[in-house]
C-alpha positions, -999 to 999 in steps of 0.1 A, spaced: 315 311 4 350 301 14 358 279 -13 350 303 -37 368 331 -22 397 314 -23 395 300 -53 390 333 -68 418 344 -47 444 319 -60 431 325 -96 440 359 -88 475 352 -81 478 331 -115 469 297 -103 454 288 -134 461 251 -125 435 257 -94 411 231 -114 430 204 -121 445 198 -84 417 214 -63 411 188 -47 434 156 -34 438 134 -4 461 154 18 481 126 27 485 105 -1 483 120 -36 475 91 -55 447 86 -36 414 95 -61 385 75 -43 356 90 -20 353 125 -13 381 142 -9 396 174 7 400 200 -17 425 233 -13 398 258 5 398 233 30 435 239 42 442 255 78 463 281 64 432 297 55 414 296 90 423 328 102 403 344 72 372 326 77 374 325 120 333 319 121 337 292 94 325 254 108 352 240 98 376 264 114 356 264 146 359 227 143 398 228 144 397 251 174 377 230 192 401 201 189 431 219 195 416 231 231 401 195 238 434 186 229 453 216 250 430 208 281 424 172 279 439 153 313 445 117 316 446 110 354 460 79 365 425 62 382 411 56 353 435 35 345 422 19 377 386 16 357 371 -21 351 372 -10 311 409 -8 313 419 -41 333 405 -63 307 
């Protein structure tokens, strides 16, 4: 559903190059192998699809990421003295 409400969106707007770069490593350009992400994919376009698993996936991170707390004894942890 969101990939094709965007992409009906952007053809919309006049986009009419939508097919050729819809999707592309989002790091590396020249990068054509595996599955890659394609344009509906972008966080930009989150807050239009807020139940959307990959948008509740971001949010999760970013709180993990928000509230995650390193305390200093578990640097005292066997696994880290090795």
């Amino acid at each position: 559903m969101r990939e094709t409400v965007i992409a009906n969106n952007l053809l919309a707007a006049g986009q009419s190059d939508l097919l050729s770069d819809w999707s592309a490593d989002p790091y590396d350009k020249n990068f054509t192998e595996g599955v890659l992400m394609n344009r509906a994919e972008q966080q930009v376009f989150d807050a239009s699809f807020p139940e959307h698993p990959l948008t509740r996936a971001r949010q999760l991170i970013t709180q993990i990421e928000r509230d995650l707390q390193w305390k200093q004894e578990t640097n005292r942890l066997p696994v880290f003295n090795q």
